[in-house]
RODO-2510 file (C-alpha; in nm, 4 decimals, decimal comma):
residues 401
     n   res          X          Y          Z
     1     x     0,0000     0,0000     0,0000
     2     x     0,1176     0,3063    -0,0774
     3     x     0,2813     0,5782     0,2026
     4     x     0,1419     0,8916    -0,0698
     5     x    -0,2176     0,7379    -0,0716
     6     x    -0,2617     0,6205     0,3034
     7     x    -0,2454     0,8994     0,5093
     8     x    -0,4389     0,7661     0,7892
     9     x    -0,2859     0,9107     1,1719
    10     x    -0,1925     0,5381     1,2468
    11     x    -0,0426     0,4829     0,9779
    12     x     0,1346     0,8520     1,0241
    13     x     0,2793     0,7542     1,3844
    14     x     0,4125     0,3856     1,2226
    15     x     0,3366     0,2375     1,5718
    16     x     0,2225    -0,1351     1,3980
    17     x     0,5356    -0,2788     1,4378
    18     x     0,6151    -0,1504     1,7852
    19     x     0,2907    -0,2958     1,9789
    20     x     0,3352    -0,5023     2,2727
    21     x     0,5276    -0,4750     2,6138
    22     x     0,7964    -0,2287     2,5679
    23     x     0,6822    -0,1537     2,2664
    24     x     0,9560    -0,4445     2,1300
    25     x     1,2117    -0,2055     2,2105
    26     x     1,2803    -0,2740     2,6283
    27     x     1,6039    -0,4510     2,5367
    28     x     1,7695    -0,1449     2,3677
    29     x     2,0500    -0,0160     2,4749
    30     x     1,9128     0,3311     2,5634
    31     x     1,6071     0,2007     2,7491
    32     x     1,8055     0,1220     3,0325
    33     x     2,0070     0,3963     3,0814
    34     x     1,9731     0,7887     3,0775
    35     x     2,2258     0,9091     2,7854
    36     x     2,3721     1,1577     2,9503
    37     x     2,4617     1,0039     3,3000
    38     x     2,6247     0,6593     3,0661
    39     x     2,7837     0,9072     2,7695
    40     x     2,8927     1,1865     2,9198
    41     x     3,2490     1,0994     2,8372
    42     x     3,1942     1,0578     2,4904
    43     x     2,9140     1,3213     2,4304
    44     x     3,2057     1,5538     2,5183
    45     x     3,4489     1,4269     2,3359
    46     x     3,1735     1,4289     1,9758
    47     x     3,0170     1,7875     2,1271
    48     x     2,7074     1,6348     1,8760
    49     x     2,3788     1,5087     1,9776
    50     x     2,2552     1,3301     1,7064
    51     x     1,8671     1,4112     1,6699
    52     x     1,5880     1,2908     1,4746
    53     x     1,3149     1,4721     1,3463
    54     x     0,9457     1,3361     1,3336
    55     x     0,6651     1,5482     1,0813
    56     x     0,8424     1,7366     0,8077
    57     x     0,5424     1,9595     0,8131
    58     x     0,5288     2,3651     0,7697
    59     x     0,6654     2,4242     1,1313
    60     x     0,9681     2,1934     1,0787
    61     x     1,1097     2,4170     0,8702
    62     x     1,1592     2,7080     1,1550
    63     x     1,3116     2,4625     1,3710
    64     x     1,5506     2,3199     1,1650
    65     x     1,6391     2,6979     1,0971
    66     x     1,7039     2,7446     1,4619
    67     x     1,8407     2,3924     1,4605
    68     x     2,1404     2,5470     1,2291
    69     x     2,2602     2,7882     1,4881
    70     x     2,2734     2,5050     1,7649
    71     x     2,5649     2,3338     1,6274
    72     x     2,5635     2,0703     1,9173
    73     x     2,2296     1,8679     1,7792
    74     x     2,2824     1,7494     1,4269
    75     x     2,0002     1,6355     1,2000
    76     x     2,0679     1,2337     1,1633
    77     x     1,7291     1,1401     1,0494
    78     x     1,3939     1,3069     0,9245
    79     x     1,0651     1,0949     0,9121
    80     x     0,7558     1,1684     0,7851
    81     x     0,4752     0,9885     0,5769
    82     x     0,4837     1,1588     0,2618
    83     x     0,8198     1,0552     0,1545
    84     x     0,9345     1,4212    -0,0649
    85     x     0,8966     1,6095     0,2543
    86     x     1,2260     1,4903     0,3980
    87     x     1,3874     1,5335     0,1013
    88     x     1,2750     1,9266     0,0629
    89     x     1,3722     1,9840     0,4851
    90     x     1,7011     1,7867     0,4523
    91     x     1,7660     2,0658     0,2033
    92     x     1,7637     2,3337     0,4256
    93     x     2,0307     2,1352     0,6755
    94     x     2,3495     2,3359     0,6749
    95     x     2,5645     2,0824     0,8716
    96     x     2,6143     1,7891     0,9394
    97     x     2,6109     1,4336     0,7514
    98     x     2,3241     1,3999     0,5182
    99     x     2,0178     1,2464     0,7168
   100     x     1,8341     0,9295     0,6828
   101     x     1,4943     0,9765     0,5522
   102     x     1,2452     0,7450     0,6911
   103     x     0,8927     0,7591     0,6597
   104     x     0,7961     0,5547     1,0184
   105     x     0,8432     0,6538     1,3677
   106     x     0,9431     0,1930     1,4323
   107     x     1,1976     0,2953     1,1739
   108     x     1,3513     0,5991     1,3415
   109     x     1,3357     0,4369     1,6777
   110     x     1,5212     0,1545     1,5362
   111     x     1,8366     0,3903     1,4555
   112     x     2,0596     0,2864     1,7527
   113     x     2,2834     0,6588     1,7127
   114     x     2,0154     0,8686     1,7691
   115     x     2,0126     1,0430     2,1476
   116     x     1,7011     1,2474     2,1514
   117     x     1,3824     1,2828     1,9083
   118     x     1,1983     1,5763     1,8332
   119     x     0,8527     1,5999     1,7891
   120     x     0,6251     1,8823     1,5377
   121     x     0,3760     1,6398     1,3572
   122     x    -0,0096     1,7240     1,4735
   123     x    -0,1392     1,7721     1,7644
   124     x    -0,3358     1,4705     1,7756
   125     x    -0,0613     1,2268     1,7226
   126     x     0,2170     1,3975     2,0177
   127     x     0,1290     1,1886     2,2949
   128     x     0,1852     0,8444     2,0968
   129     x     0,4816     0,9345     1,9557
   130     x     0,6177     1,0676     2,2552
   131     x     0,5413     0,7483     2,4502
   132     x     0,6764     0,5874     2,2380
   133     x     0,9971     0,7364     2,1685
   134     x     1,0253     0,7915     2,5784
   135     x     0,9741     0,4075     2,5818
   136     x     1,2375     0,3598     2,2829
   137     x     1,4944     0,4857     2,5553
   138     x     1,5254     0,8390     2,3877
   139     x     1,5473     1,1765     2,5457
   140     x     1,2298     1,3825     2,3519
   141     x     1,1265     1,7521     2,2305
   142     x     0,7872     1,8318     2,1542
   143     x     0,6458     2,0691     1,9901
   144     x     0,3378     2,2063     2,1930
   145     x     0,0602     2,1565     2,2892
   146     x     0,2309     1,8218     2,4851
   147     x    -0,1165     1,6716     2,4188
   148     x    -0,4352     1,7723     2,4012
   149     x    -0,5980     1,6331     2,7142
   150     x    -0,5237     1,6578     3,0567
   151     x    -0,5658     1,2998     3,0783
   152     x    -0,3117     1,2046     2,8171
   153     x    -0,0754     1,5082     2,9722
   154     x    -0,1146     1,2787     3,3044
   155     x    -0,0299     0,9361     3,0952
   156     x     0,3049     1,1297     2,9503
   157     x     0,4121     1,2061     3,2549
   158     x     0,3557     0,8913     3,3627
   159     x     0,6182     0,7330     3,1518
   160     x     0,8561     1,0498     3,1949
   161     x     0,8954     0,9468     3,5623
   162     x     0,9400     0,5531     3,5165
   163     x     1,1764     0,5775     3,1866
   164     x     1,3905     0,8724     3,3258
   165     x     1,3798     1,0214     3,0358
   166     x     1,3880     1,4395     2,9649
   167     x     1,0777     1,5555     2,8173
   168     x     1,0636     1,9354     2,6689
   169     x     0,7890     2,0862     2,5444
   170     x     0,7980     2,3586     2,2731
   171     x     0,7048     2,6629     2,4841
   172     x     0,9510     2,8754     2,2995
   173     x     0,8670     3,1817     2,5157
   174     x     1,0485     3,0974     2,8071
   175     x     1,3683     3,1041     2,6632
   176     x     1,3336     3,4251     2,4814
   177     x     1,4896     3,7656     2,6514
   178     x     1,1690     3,9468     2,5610
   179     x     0,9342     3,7326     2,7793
   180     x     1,2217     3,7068     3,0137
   181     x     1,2406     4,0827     3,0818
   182     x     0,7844     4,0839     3,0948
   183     x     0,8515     3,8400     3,3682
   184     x     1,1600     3,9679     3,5423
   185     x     0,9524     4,3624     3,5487
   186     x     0,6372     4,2002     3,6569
   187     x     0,8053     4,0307     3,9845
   188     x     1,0512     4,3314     4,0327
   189     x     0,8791     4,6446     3,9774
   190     x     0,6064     4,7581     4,2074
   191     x     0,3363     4,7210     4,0584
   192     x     0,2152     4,4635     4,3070
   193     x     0,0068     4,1437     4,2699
   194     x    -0,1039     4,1128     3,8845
   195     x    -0,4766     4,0363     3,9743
   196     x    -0,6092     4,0324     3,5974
   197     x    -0,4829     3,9703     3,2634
   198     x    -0,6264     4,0755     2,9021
   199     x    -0,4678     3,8486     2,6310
   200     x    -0,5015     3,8399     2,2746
   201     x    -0,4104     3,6067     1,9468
   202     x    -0,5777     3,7874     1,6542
   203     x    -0,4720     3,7490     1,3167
   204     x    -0,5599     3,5740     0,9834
   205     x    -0,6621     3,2530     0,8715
   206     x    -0,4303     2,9629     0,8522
   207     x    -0,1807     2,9294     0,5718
   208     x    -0,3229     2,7328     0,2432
   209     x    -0,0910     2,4124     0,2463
   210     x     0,1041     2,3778    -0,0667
   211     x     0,0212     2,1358    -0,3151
   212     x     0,2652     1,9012    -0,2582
   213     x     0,2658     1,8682     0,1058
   214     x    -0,0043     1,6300     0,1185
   215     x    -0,1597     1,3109    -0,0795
   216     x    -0,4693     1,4182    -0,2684
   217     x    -0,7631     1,4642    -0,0941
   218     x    -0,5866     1,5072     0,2648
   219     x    -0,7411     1,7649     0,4692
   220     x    -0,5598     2,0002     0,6219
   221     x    -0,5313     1,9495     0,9835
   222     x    -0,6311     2,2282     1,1556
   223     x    -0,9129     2,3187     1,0128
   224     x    -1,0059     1,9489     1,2388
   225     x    -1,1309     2,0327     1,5850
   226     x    -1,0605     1,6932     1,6952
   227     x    -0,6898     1,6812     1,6087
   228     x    -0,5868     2,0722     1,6549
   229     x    -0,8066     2,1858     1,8866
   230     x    -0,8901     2,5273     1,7841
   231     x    -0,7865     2,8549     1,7971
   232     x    -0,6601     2,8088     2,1925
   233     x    -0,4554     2,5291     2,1087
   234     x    -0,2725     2,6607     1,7699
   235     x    -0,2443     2,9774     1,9163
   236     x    -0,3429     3,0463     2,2530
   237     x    -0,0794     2,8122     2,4506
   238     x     0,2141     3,0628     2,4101
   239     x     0,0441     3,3279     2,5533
   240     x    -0,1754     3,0961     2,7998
   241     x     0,2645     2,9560     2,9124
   242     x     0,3255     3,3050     2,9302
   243     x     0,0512     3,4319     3,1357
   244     x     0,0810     3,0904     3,3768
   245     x     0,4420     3,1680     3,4769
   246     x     0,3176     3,5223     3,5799
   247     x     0,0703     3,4061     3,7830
   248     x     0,2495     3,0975     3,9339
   249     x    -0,0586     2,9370     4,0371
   250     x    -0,3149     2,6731     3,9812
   251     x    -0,5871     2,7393     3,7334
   252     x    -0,8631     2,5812     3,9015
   253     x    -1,2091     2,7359     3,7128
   254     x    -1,2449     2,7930     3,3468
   255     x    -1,5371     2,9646     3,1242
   256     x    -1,5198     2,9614     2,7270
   257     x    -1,6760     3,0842     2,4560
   258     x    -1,5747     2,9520     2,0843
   259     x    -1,6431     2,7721     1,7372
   260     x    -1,7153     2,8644     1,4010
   261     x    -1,8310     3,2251     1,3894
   262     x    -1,6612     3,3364     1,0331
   263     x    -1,8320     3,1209     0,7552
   264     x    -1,6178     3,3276     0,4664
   265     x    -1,2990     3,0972     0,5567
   266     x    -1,2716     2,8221     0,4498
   267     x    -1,4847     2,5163     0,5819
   268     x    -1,3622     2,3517     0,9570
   269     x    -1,4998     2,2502     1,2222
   270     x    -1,1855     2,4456     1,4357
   271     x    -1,2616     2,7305     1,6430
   272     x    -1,2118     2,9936     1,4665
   273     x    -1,2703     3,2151     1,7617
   274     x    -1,2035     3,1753     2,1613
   275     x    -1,2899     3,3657     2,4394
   276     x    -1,2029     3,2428     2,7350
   277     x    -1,2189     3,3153     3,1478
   278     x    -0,9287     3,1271     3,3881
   279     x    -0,9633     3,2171     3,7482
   280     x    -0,6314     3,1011     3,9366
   281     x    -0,5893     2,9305     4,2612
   282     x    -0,4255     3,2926     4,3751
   283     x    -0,7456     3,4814     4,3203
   284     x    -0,6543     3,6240     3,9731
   285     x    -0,8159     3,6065     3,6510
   286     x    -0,7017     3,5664     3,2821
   287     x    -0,9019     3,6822     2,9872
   288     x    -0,7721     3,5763     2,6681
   289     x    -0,9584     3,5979     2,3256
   290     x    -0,8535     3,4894     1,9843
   291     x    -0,9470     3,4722     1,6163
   292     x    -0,8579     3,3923     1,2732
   293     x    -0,9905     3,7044     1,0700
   294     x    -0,8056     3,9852     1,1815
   295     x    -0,7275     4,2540     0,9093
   296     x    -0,5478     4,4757     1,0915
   297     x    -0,3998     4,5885     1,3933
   298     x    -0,4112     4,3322     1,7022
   299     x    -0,4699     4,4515     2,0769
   300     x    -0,2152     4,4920     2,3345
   301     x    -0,1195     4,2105     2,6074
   302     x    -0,1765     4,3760     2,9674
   303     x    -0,1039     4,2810     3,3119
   304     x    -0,3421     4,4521     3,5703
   305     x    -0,1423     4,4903     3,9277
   306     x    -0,2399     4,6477     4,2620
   307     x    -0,0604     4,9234     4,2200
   308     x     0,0447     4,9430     3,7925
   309     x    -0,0462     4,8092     3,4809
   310     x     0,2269     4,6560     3,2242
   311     x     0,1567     4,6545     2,8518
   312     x     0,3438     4,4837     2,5710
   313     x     0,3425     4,7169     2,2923
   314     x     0,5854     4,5532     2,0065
   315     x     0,9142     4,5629     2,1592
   316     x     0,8510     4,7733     2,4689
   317     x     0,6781     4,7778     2,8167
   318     x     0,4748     5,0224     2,9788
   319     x     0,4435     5,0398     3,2910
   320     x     0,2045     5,2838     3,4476
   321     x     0,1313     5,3265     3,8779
   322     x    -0,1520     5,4778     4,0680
   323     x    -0,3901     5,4569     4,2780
   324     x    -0,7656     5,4229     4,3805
   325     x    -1,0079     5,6980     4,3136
   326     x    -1,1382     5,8366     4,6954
   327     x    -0,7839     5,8360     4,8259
   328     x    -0,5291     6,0621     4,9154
   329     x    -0,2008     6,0132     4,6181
   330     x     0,0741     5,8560     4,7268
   331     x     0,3673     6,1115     4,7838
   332     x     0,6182     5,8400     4,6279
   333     x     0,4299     5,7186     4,3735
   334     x     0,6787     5,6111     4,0817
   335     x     0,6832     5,7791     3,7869
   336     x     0,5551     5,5747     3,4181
   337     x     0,8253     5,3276     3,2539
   338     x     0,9025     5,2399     2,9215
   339     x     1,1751     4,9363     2,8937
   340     x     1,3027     4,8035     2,5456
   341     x     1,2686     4,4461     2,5037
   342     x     1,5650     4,2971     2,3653
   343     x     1,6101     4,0640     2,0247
   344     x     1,5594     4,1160     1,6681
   345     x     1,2925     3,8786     1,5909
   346     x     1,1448     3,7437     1,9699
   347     x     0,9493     3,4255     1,8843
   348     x     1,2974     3,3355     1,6252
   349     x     1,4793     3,3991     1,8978
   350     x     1,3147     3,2125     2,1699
   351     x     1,3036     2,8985     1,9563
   352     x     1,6913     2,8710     1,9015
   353     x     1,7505     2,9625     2,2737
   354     x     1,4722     2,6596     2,3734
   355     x     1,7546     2,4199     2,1613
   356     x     2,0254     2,6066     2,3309
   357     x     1,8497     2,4769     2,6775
   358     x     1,8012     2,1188     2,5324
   359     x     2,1735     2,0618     2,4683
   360     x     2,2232     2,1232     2,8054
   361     x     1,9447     1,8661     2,8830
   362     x     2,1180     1,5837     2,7020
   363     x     2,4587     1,6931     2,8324
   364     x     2,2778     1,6255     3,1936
   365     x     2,3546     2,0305     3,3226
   366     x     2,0063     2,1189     3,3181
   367     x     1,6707     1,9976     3,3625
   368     x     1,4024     2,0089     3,0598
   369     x     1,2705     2,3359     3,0898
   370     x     0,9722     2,3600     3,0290
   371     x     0,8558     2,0277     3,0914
   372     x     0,5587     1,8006     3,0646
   373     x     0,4236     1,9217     3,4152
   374     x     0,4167     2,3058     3,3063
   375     x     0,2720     2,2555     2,9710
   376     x    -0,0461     2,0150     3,1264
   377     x    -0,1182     2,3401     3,3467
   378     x    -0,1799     2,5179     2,9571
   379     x    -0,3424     2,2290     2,8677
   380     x    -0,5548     2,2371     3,1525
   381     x    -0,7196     2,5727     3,0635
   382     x    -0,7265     2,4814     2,6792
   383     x    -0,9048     2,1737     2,7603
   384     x    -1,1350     2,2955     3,0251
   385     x    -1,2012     2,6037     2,7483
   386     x    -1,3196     2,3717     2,5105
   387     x    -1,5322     2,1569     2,7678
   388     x    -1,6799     2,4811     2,8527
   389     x    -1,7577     2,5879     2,5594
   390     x    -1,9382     2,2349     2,4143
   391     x    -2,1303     2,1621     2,7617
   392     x    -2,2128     2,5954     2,7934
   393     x    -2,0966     2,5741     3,1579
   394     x    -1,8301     2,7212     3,4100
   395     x    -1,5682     2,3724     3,4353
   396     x    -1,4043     2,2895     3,7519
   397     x    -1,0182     2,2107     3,6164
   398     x    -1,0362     1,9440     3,8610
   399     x    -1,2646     1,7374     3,6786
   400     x    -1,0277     1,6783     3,3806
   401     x    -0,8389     1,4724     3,5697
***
């Protein structure tokens, strides 16, 4: 049977061949062992981490960008089902041996150099193929979301803490100075406890995929509720990450409003709008709201604190104090800020400093950062948004699971 005509998601993730206890893989070398406690000898004396790459899709091609300014991870394999996509990203490799091109996950699990896989097929298929490739003894990056249920975030983990094995997840924003400095001003400055957040994603409808990235007759992915998730998913978890490690709390409550409100784009059954209402364990609130048919200017991210408000306004932050209404003004009440975030591109940035972070992973200096347990408390909200939204009702986060 052909890989161009059967483009079913099983048949995507290859997993036929690797059913069973330890997925027929328990007696491999790496299973045992974490790489960089066993190698560290020799990962020091290559200074390579061999890597391969799972879904050769339209993201892929940003991270093997940022992949060729880490020169310690080098491109060893690429896999994906539709067998010209490898050969298009391996062009775009600037170092390195030439990659094998594979078109199964069993076959890339099979290839007994690799150290660590990365992950950026759809969203739908991430917590299979990380499982598995956890279970194959590898070290893993995925893009986000890590899943797209709390319950298969909790099943990850799961297998993170009985392999040993380093799990990242593709929250590029904490790595980037930009978000650093939003973070570093929130906690420093005085504007005081950030009781409310007003979040946006708007922008325009999804790419059209080229003609030759899938068989005939393969719809596009996102525009599937069921394997994307939506608008809060595809777009929403940066911002959601972002917004979580400024609060530094539990979500615990979440209220959503979202599905198909623009019938001019083209046909899905994706959100193509969110609203959404997270009330934290803290006492504070986020508001976030998203869309798909923005045509022109998008709103401002802002951080509401006792005392100040922060906005992110391109590449700088404003930070304005005062006071209630009815009371006397503060005689030391700071003057407004303005503070230049650093970088040239921030979300470019952010994505080769997240690779940065995983050499140091594999070299066993650092932990995975952010990991499994920080992107399920995204996933928590996303989930519980889309709950909310189907069953019209305010969802406790605790009944996800």
């Amino acid at each position: 049977m052909s890989n161009e005509k059967n483009f079913s998601r099983r048949n995507f993730i290859g997993l036929g061949s690797l059913a069973g206890a330890g997925l027929l893989l328990a007696g491999h070398p790496l299973t045992a062992q974490p790489f960089a406690a066993e190698n560290a000898s020799s990962a020091a004396a290559a200074q390579k981490f061999k890597i391969g790459l799972i879904g050769c899709g339209n993201r892929s091609k940003a991270l093997i960008s940022a992949l060729n300014s880490v020169p310690e991870l080098e491109i060893a394999a690429l896999c994906d089902i539709v067998p010209h996509k490898t050969q298009q990203r391996a062009q775009l490799i600037t170092s390195g041996d030439k990659p094998k091109h594979l078109t199964h996950l069993d076959e890339l699990l099979r290839l007994d150099d690799l150290n660590a896989i990365i992950v950026v097929t759809p969203n739908d298929t991430h917590k299979e193929i990380v499982i598995a490739a956890l279970e194959a003894g590898r070290h893993v990056f995925c893009e986000k979301p890590v899943a797209l249920t709390v319950a298969d975030c909790n099943d990850i983990i799961g297998v993170v803490e009985r392999t040993h094995k380093s799990l990242q997840i593709g929250h590029q924003r904490r790595h980037e100075a930009g978000y650093k400095t939003l973070v570093e001003t929130l906690r420093t400055r005085p504007v005081g406890k950030i009781l409310q957040s007003s979040l946006y994603d708007f922008r325009g409808d999804w790419r059209v995929p080229e003609a030759d990235e899938y068989p005939e007759g393969t719809a596009y992915w996102r525009l599937d509720q069921k394997r994307s998730g939506g608008v809060v998913y595809e777009m929403g978890a940066h911002i959601i990450d972002v917004n979580n490690w400024v609060f530094d709390s539990e979500p615990v409550a979440v209220s959503s409003l979202q599905g198909v409100n623009n019938f001019t784009l083209r046909k899905r059954d994706s959100a193509d709008h969110s609203g959404v209402l997270a009330y934290y364990a803290n006492g504070s609130l986020m508001n976030y709201g998203g869309n798909l048919y923005n045509y022109g200017s998008t709103a401002l991210d802002t951080f509401f604190g006792v005392n100040g408000t922060v906005q992110v306004s391109g590449d700088t932050l404003s930070i304005q104090y005062g006071s209630p209404a009815g009371f006397p003004k503060p005689d030391d009440l700071p003057q407004p800020e303005k503070i230049s975030l650093t970088g040239k591109n921030r979300e470019v940035d952010g994505v080769v400093e997240q690779f940065r972070h995983f050499v140091k992973v594999l070299e066993g200096k650092e932990k995975a950062y952010p990991d499994a347990y920080i992107s399920r408390r995204a996933v928590q909200i996303m989930e519980a948004s889309v709950v909310s939204a189907r069953e019209k009702r305010v969802i406790d986060v605790r009944e996800l699971g």
